[in-house]
Structure formats: structure tokens, C-alpha cells
N, C-alpha and C positions, 0 to 999 in steps of 0.2 A: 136755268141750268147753272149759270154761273153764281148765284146765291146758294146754290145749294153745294158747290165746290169744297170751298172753306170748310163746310161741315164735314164732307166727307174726308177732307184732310189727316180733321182733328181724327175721326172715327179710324181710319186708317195706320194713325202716329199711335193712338190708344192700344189697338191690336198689336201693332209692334211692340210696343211697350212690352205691353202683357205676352207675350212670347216669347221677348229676354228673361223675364224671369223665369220662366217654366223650363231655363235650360237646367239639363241634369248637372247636377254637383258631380263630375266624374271624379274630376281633380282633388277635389274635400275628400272622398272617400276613397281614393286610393291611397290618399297622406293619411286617413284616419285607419287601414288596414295595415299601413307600411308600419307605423305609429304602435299599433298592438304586435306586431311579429318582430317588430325591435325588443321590445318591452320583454317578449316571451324568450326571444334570444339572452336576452342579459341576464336571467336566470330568475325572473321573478315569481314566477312558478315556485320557487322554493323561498326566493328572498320577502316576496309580499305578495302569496296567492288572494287575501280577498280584494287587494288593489287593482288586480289583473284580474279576477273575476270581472268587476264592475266595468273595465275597460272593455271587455269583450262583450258582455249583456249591453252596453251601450252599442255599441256595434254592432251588435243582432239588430237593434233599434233603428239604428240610422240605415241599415242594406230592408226592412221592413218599411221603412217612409220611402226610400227611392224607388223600391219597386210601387208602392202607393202613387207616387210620383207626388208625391208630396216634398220637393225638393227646398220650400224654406226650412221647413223642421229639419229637415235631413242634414241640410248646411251646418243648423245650430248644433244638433247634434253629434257630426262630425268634431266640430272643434273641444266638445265636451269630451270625444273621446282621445284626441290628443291630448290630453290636461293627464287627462285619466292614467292613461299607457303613459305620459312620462315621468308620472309620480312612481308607477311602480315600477318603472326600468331604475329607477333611481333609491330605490330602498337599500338601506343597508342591508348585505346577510342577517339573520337572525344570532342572537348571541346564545353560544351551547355553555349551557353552563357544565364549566368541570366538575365531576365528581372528587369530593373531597379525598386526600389523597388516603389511603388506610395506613396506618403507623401501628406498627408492632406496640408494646405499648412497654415502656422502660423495664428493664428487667430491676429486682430490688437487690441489694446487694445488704445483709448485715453489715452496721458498721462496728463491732466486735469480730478481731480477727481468731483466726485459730492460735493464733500466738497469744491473747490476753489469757489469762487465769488468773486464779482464787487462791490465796493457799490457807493453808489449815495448820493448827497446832499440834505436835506430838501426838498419836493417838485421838483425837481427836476431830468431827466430824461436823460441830457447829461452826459458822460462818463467824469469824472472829471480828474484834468490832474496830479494826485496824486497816480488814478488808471490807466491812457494810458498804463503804461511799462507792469502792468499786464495785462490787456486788448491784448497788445499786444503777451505777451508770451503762454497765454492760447490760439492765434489764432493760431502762427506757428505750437504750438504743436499738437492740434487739426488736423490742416491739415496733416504734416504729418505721423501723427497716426493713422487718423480715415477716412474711407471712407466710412461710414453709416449717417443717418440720425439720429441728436438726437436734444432736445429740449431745447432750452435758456429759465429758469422760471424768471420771473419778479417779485419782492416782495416789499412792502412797511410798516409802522409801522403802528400803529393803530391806529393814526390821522389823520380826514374829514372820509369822508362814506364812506359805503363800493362800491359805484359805481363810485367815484373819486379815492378810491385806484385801485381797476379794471383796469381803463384805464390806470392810471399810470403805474403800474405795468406790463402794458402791451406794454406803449411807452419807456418803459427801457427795456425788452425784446428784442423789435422793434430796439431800438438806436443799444445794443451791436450784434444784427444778422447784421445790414446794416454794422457796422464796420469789421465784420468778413467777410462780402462778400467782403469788397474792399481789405480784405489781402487775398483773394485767395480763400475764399471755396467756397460753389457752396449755390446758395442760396434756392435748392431747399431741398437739405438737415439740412437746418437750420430752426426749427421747430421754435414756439414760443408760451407761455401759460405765461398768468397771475395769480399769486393766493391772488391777493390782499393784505390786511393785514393777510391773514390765513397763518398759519404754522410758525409761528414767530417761531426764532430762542431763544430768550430772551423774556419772559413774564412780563419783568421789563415795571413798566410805569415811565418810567424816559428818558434822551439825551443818556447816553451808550447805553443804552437797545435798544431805536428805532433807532442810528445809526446802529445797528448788523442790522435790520431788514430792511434794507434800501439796497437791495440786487437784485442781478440776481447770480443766479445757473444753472448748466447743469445738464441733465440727459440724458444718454448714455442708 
């Protein structure tokens, strides 16, 4: 009997062993449940849902081993899901990207005002070559300035009738629109109106006065 003590000792000390282990992880998994409803409080549902997915399927795992009673795995697994829930309690919000803002988009402005003009010779309805340079620089500008429709006015002074000024007035309109179509604009946008001798610039009856009035004007 007393040889057989000892053994029974050891056999005894062994079972107790083995009993400490098999105690339940309460404690692991209540910090690994606390661990996920921190995570889900902190907003990661929205900040990093597949990170808190994985924390909670973990969790499924570890409350599936305990009830197993499989309490080493459950241990391990606990602390995987602490890892887990505080990676995603810890995600940055997600970045929204701002929609680019919409911008009207520049309005174009001709750089020829209504005040620039042409003038023309006595009687006379071709672009004289005194004004070509101008002629020409109101074209470039025009074009690349303007993509609307505006109108070349035709004017003359207050000498012959008023139905020979008319047409004149109208074939200087005519002259300087055909010249601006062969530098590029489009000729449907190139309007054309006569005002005769009306709207004189100078109401001198004198050569200064009716050269001023010997004229083509834009209006935009």
C-alpha cells in the first residue's frame, strides 16, 4: 500500500493538472466580445467594414470552440479577435472624394470694341490700303475671341440721298464682312446692316467731319 502511494500521488497531481486547463476562458471572451462592440461603437461599420467583418466571424469561432469546450483553441482565438476589432476600431473614415467643382466656363469677350472702325474714301466702298493692317487686326482678334454672331454697320456722310447712302453703306458693310470671311470667320456669323448717313459721328458739314463719318462699326 505504501508503494503504491506515490503513484497514486503523481495520478492525482496529473488529473488536477488536466482540470486547470479545461477551465472555460470566460475572461478571453468576454475582452474578445467587449473588443468587437468597441470596434462597432467607433464607427467601423462604415470606417472599415471588412475589418469588422473578420473580427466578428472570428467570434462566431471562438463562442463555437467554447461551447465545444474546446477551450485552448478558444483562448487562441480570442486573442485573434482582439487584434482583429482593434485594427478596425482604428481605421481611418474612408476618403470621399469631392466632386470636381462645375465652373461656368469663361464668357468670350471680342477684343474689337464697338468704337474701333474702318473708314473709307469718298464715294467709295473698298477697304483702302491705309486701313488693310487695321482691317486685318480687328479680323484675327475677332476670330479668336468671338464665336457668336454680331454685325459689321456700314456708314456714310451726308452727301447724295438718302437711298445712295443706303446702299453704300451697305456695300462697305458687304466689302469688310467678304474680307473677314477669307481671314477665317464663318460667314454666317457675320451680320450686315446699313445706317446710311444716320448716326453721324460728327455733325460738322465740312471734309474732317464727313471723313469721321465715312465708316463701318461692329456691334457684338
Amino acid at each position: 500500500m505504501r508503494k503504491l502511494f506515490p503513484l497514486m500521488l503523481v495520478m492525482a497531481l496529473l488529473v488536477l493538472a488536466s482540470a486547470c486547463g479545461k477551465e472555460p476562458p470566460d475572461a478571453e471572451l468576454q475582452a474578445a466580445k467587449a473588443a468587437v462592440a468597441d470596434a462597432q461603437a467607433s464607427g467601423a461599420a462604415t470606417n472599415c467594414p471588412d475589418k469588422l467583418k473578420a473580427a466578428e466571424d472570428k467570434l462566431a469561432e471562438a463562442e463555437a470552440q467554447y461551447a465545444a469546450e474546446e477551450y485552448d483553441q478558444c483562448k487562441a482565438t480570442c486573442l485573434e479577435v482582439q487584434k482583429l476589432a482593434e485594427i478596425a476600431k482604428n481605421c481611418p473614415p474612408p476618403v470621399v472624394a469631392t466632386p470636381p467643382q462645375k465652373l461656368d466656363p469663361p464668357k468670350k469677350t471680342p477684343l474689337v470694341k464697338s468704337t474701333d472702325k474702318i473708314f473709307f474714301d469718298t464715294d467709295k466702298y473698298n477697304i483702302r490700303k491705309s486701313e488693310m493692317d487695321k482691317a486685318k487686326k480687328y479680323a484675327e482678334a475677332i476670330k479668336s475671341g468671338w464665336d457668336k454672331s454680331f454685325t459689321v454697320e456700314g456708314y456714310c456722310d451726308e452727301r447724295g440721298s438718302e437711298e445712295y447712302n443706303l446702299a453704300l453703306g451697305d456695300r462697305r458693310a458687304n466689302t469688310v464682312k467678304k474680307y473677314f470671311v477669307t481671314m477665317g470667320l464663318k460667314a454666317d456669323n457675320v451680320k450686315t446692316k446699313s445706317f446710311g448717313e444716320g448716326m453721324a459721328v460728327d455733325k460738322g458739314n465740312n471734309e474732317l467731319a464727313w471723313a469721321k463719318n465715312r465708316r463701318v462699326e461692329f456691334a457684338f
